[in-house]
C-alpha positions as CSV (number, residue, x, y, z in Angstrom):
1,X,35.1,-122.0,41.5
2,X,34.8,-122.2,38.1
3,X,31.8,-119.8,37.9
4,X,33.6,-117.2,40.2
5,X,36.6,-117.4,38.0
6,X,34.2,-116.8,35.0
7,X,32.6,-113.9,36.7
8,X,35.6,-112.5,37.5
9,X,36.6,-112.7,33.6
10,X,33.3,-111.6,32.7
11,X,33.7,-108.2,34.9
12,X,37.4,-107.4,33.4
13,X,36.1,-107.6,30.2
14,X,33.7,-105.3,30.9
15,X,35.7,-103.1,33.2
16,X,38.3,-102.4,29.9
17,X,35.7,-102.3,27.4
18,X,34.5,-98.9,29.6
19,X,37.7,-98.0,29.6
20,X,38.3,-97.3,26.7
21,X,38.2,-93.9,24.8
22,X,35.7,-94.0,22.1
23,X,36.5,-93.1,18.6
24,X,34.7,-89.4,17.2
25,X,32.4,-91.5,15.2
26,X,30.8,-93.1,18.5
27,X,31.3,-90.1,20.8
28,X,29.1,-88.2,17.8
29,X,26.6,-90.5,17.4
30,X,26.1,-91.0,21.1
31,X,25.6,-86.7,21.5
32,X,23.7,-86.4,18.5
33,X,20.3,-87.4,16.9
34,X,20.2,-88.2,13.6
35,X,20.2,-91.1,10.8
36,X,21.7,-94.6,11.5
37,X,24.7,-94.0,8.8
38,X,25.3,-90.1,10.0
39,X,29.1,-89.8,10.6
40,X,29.1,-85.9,10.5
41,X,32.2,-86.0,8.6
42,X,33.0,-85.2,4.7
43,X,36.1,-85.4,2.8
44,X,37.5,-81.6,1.8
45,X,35.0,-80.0,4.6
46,X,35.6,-78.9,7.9
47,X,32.8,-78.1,10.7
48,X,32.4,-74.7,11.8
49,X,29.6,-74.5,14.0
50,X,27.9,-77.3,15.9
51,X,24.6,-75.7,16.9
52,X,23.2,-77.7,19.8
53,X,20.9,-75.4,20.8
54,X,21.2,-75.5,24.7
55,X,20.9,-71.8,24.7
56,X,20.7,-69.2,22.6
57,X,24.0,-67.8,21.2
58,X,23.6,-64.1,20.6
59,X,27.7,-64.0,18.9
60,X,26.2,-66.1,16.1
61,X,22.5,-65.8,15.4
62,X,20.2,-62.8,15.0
63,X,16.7,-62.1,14.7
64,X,14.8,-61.3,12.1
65,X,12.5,-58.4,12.8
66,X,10.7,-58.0,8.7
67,X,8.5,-60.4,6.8
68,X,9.0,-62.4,3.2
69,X,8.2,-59.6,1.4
70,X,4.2,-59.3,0.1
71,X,4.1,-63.3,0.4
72,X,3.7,-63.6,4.6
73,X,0.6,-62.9,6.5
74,X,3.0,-63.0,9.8
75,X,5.9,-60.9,10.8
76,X,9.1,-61.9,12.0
77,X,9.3,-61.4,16.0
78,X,11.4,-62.1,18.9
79,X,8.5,-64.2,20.2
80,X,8.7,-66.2,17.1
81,X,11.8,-67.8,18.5
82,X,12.3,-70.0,21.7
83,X,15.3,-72.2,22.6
84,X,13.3,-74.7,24.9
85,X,15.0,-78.0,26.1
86,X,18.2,-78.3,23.3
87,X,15.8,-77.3,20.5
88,X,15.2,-74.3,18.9
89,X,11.6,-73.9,18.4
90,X,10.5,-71.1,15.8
91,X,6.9,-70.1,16.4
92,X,3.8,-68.2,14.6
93,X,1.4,-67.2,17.0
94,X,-2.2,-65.1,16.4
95,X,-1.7,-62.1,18.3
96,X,-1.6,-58.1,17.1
97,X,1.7,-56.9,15.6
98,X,1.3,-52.9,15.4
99,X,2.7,-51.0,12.4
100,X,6.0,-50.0,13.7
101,X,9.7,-50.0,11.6
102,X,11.7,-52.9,10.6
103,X,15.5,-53.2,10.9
104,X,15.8,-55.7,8.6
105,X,14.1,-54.0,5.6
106,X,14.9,-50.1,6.8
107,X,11.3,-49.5,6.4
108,X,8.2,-49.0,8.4
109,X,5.7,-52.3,7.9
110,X,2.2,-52.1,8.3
111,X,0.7,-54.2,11.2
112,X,-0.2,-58.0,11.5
113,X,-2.5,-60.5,12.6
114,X,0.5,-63.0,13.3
115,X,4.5,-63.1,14.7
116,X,6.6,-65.6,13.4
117,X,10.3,-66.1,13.9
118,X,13.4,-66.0,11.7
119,X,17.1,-66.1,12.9
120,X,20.2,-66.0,10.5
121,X,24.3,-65.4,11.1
122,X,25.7,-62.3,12.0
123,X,26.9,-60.4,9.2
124,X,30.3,-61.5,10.5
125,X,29.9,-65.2,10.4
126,X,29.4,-64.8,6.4
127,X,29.5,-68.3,4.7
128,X,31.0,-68.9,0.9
129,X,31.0,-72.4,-0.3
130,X,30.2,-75.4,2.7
131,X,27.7,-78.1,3.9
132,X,24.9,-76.9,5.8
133,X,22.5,-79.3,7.3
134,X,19.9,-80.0,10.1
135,X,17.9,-82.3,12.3
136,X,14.3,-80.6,11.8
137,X,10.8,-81.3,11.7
138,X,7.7,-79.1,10.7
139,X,4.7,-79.1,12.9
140,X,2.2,-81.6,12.8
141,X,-0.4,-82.0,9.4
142,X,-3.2,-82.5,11.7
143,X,-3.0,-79.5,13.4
144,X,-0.7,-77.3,10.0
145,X,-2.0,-77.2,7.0
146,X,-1.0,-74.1,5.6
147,X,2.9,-72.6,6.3
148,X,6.4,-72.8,5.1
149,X,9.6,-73.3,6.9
150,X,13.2,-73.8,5.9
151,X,17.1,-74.0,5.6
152,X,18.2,-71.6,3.5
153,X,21.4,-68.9,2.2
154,X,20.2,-65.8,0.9
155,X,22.1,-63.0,0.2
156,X,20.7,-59.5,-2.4
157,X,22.3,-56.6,-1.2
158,X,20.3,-54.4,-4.2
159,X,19.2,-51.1,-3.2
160,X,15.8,-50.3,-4.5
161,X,16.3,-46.5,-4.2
162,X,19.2,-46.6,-6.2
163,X,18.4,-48.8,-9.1
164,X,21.6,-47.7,-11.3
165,X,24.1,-48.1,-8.1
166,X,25.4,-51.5,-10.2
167,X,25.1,-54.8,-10.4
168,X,24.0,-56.5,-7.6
169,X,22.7,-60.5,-7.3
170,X,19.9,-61.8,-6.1
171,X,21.5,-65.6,-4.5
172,X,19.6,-67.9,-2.9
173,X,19.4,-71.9,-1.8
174,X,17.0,-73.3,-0.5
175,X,15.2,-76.0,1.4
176,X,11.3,-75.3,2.1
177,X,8.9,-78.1,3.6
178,X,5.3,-76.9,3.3
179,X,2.2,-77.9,4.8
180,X,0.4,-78.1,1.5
181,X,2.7,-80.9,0.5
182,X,3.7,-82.8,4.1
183,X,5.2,-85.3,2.3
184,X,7.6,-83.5,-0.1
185,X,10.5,-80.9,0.3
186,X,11.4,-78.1,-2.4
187,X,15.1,-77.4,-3.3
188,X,15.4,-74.2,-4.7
189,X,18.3,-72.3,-6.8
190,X,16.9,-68.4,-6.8
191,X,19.1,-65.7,-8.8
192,X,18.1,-62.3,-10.0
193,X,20.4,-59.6,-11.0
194,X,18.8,-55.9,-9.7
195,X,15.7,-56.9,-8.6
196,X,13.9,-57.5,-5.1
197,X,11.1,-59.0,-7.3
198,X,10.9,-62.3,-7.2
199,X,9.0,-62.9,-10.8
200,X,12.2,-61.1,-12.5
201,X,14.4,-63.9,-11.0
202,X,12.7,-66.4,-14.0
203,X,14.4,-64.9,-16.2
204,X,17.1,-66.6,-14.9
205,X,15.5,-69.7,-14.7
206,X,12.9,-71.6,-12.5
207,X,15.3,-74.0,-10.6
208,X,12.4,-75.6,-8.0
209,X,11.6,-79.2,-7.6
210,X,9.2,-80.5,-4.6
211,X,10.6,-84.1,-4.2
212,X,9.0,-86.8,-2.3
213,X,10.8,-87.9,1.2
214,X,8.2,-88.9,3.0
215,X,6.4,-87.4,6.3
216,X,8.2,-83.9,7.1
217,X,6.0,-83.6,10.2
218,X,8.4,-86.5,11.3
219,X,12.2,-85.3,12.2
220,X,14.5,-85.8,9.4
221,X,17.8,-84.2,8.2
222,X,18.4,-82.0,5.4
223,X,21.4,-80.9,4.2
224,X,23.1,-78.5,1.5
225,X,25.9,-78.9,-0.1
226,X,27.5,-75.7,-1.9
227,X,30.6,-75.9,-4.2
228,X,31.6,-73.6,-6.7
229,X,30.6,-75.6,-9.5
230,X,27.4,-77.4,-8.2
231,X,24.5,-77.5,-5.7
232,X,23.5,-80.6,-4.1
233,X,20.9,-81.4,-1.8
234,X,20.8,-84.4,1.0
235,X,18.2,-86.0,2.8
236,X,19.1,-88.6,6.0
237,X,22.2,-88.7,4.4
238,X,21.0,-89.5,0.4
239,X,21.3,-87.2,-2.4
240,X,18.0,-86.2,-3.8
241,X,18.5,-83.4,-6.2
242,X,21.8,-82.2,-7.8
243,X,22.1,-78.6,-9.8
244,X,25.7,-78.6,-11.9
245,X,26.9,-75.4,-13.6
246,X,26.3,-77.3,-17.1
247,X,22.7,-77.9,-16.2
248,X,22.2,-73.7,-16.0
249,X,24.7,-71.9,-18.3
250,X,22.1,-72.4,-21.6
251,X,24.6,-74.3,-23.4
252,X,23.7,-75.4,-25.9
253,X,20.3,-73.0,-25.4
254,X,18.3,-71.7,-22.4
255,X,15.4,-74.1,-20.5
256,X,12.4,-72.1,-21.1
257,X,11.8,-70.2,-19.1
258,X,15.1,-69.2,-18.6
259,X,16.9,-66.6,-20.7
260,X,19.9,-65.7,-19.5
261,X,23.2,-68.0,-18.4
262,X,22.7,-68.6,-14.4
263,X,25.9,-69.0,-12.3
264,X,26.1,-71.5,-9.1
265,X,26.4,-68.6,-6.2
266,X,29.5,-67.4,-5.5
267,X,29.0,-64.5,-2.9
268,X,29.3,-64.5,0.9
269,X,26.3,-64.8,2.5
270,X,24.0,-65.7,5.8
271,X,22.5,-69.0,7.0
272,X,18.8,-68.6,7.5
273,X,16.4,-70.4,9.3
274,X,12.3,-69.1,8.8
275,X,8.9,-69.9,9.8
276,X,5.8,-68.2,8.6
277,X,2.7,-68.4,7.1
278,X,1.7,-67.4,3.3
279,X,-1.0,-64.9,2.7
280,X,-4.7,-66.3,1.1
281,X,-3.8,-64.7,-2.4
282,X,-0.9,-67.4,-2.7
283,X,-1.6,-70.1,-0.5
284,X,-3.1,-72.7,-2.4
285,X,0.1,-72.7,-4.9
286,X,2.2,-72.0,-2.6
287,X,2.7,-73.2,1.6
288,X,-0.7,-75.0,1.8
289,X,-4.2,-73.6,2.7
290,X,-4.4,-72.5,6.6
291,X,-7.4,-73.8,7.1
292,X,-6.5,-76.9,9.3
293,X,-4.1,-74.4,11.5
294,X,-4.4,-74.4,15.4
295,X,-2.2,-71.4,16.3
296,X,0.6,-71.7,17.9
297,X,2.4,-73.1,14.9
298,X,6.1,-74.8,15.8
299,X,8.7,-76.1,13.8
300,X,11.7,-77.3,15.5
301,X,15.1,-77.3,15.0
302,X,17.2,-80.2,17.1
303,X,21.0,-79.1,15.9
304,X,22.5,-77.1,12.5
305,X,25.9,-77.7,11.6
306,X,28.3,-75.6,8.8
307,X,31.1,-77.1,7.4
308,X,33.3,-75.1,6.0
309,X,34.5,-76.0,2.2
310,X,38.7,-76.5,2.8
311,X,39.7,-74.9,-0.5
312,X,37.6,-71.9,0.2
313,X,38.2,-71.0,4.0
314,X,35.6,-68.7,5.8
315,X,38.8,-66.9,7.5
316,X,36.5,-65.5,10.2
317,X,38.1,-64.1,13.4
């Protein structure tokens, strides 16, 4: 008797405890990978979009159809990117690319030896100020040893045939893993003022660290966090680099090889996501030697999340 009646206490326990609702916090960390402590929520933020990738969503991303300028020895293809089983999968491949013209860069490109894949908001789903962060992890080091792929806003509207047209800013932040360094992440601030060069942007200072996180071939989170007055960069959850306004505005003088006061961006802009390879001119300084590279390349990308920043709204429709 007494072991029924136990029993019987044991199955309403378990029977309410079912029953009820489970807080956000557990419903999110039941739906979503990530890091033990993740809570996915941030005092003065809001989330905007919850990527889960169980398809792809046309009314928010779109593909990339260029290259990274003289840097890539790939160009950015529809087959580059693949929504396969909740991930997004971004892909370069060795296959002929004929010449043909790009979109993206209103220009006709020569042809390739490799796609890749790049996908970014609409121009409507513009982004000023926010957290942005992902579950992501860059293809294996025994199989990659020479790529780049990243998290990353990027905005430069200048116009290159019309030089004198007026100011306009190069703004960038990034987050780059790299199969040269499969251990380390780089956390970039870019900013140029009339330029689509990249070596005039030091005149505004050099604002690139590779920090040590451990294996990037193994699925982490990174995340970005973008307020008017300072950049900060995440890891699973800790804070690994921090860029304030008074680090960049050469007061009391400029950090060589800076010349000029940089400000923290402050123009709307698109959430990228790229994958690609580097040509041999760069590759030893810069995304790792290809050597060791069995084509096809993946990264993947489990989720992406925006949070909104409260006092600056994104007011989209």
């Amino acid at each position: 008797m007494k072991f029924w009646a136990l029993f019987i206490v044991v199955l309403i326990v378990s029977l309410c405890a079912c029953a009820t609702p489970k807080t956000a916090n557990n419903v999110l960390k039941d739906s979503i990978a990530s890091y033990p402590e993740y809570t996915g929520q941030y005092a003065g933020f809001s989330l905007i979009i919850d990527e889960r990738f169980d398809d792809f969503d046309p009314t928010i991303w779109k593909k990339g159809d260029g290259a990274v300028g003289g840097e890539a020895d790939c160009r950015f293809q529809d087959q580059g990117i693949q929504v396969v089983n909740g991930m997004l999968e971004l892909i370069v491949s060795q296959e002929t690319i004929k010449p043909s013209w790009s979109v993206d860069h209103q220009q006709q490109k020569n042809g390739y030896d490799f796609s890749c894949g790049e996908l970014r908001t609409h121009a409507n789903k513009k982004i000023k100020f926010g957290r942005i962060e992902t579950r992501m992890r860059a293809p294996n080091r025994a199989t990659a040893s020479g790529y780049i792929s990243s998290l990353f806003t990027y905005s430069n509207d200048f116009d290159r045939h019309a030089p004198n047209s007026g100011v306009q800013e190069w703004e960038e932040i990034d987050v780059e893993l790299e199969g040269g360094r499969p251990d380390k992440f780089q956390a970039n601030l870019i900013y140029g003022r009339n330029t689509w060069e990249w070596w005039r942007t030091r005149d505004y200072g050099a604002w690139e660290d590779k920090i040590v996180v451990g294996p990037v071939d193994e699925w982490r989170v990174y995340a970005i966090e973008w307020v008017p007055d300072a950049i900060r960069w995440y890891v699973d959850g800790k804070l690994v680099k921090e860029l304030k306004q008074s680090d960049i505005d050469c007061q009391p003088q400029c950090k060589p090889p800076q010349r000029h006061p940089t400000p923290i961006p402050d123009n709307p802009t698109n959430i990228f996501m790229n994958f690609w390879i580097p040509k041999d001119a760069i590759q030893n300084e810069f995304g790792g030697n290809k050597k060791h590279n069995v084509y096809p390349l993946k990264t993947q990308y489990d989720w992406i999340r925006y949070y909104q920043l409260d006092s600056h709204p994104v007011g989209w429709e």
